[in-house]
Each structure stands twice: as structure tokens, then as C-alpha cells.
C-alpha positions as CSV (number, residue, x, y, z in Angstrom):
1,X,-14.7,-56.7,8.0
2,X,-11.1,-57.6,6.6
3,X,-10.5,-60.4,4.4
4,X,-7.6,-61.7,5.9
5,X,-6.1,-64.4,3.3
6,X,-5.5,-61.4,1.3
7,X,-2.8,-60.4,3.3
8,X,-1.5,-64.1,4.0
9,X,0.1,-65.1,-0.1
10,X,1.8,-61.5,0.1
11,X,3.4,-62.6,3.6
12,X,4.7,-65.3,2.1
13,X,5.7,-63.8,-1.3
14,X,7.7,-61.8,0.9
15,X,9.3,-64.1,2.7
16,X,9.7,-66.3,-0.4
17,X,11.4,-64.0,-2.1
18,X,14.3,-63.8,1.0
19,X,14.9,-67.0,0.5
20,X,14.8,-67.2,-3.0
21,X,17.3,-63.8,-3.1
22,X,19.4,-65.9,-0.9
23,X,19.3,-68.4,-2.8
24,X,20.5,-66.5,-5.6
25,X,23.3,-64.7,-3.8
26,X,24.9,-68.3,-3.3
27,X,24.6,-69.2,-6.5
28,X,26.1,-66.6,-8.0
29,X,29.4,-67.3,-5.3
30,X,29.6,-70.7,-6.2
31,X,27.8,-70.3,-9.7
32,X,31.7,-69.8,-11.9
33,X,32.8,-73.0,-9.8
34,X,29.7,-75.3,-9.9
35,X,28.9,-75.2,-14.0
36,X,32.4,-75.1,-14.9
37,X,34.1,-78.0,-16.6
38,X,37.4,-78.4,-14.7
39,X,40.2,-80.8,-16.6
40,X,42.1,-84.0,-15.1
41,X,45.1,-83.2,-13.1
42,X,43.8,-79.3,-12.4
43,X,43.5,-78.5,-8.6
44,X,40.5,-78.5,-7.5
45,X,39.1,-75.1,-6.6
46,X,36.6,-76.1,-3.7
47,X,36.6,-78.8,-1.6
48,X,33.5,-81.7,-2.2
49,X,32.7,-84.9,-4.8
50,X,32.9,-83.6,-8.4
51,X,30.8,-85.3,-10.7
52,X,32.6,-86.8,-14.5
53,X,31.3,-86.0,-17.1
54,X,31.7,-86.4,-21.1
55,X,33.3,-83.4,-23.4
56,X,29.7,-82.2,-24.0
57,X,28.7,-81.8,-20.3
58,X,26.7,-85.2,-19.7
59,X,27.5,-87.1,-16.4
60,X,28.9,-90.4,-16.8
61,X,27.4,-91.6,-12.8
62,X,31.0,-91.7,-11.9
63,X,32.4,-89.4,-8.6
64,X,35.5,-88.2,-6.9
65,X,36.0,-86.9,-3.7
66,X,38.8,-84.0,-3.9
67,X,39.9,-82.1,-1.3
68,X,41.1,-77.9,-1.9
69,X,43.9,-77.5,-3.7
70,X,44.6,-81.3,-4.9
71,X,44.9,-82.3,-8.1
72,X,41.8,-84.0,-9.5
73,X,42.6,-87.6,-10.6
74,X,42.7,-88.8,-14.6
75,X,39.3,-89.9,-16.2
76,X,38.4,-93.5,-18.1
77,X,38.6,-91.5,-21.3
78,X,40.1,-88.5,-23.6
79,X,38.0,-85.2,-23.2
80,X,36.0,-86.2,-19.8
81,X,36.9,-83.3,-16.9
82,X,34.8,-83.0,-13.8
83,X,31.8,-80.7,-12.5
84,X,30.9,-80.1,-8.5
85,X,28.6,-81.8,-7.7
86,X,28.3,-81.2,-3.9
87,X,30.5,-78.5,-1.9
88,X,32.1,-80.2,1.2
89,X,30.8,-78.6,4.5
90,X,33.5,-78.1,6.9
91,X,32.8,-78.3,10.8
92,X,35.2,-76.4,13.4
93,X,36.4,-78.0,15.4
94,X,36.2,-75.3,19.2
């Protein structure tokens, strides 16, 4: 007789690991654009709310929305830039 939840965690290590290699493959598209630092008055290069944060990465709990293109706005202090913190989704319209 077969065991059968042997086969059932390498199903779902399987299918896990599609997901997680998706995963991965977005990343590493948006990966140069999310961790980077970006300056005040830069264009922003993706479309979303960008985080502000301090000159040694930290958030400050502040946000700006920024659209593609736009320069982002100036921060409360010297040496703050901004980080994405959530691509914008766009819907077409048909």
C-alpha cells in the first residue's frame, strides 16, 4: 500500500517553489528601483507612494505620491531622499 502524504509536501514544494521563483523574478525587475535611495527634486523612476527616509535608510512615517517622470518634492530636512514603497497599479481603460 502507498503512503500517500509522502507525495503531498513534494507537491507543494513544487508548487512553492513557482511561486517563490516568481517571486524572485519580480524582485529582481523592481529590486534596483525599490532599495534605492532616490534624492529630492530627481524624477521619479516608477510611478507609486515613496516612502522618506533619513541619510542612513530609516523611514521617517512620512509618504509621497509621485507619478512617472515627476520630480519628487523637497524633504523636512538635509540628507533625507525617498524609497518605493508601493508601485502604482495602472488599470486600462478598453
Amino acid at each position: 500500500m502507498l503512503d500517500m502524504a509522502f507525495f503531498i509536501p513534494i507537491r507543494y514544494r513544487q508548487s512553492l517553489d513557482g511561486v517563490n521563483a516568481m517571486k524572485r523574478d519580480l524582485n529582481a525587475a523592481q529590486g534596483n528601483v525599490m532599495s534605492k535611495i532616490i534624492k529630492p527634486g530627481q524624477k521619479a523612476p516608477i510611478s507609486g507612494i515613496y516612502d522618506m527616509v533619513g541619510p542612513r535608510g530609516g523611514r521617517t512615517g512620512e509618504q509621497v505620491v509621485s507619478t512617472h517622470n515627476k520630480p519628487l518634492p523637497p524633504t523636512q530636512k538635509p540628507g533625507q531622499g525617498y524609497t518605493v514603497a508601493k508601485p502604482a497599479h495602472h488599470q486600462h481603460k478598453k
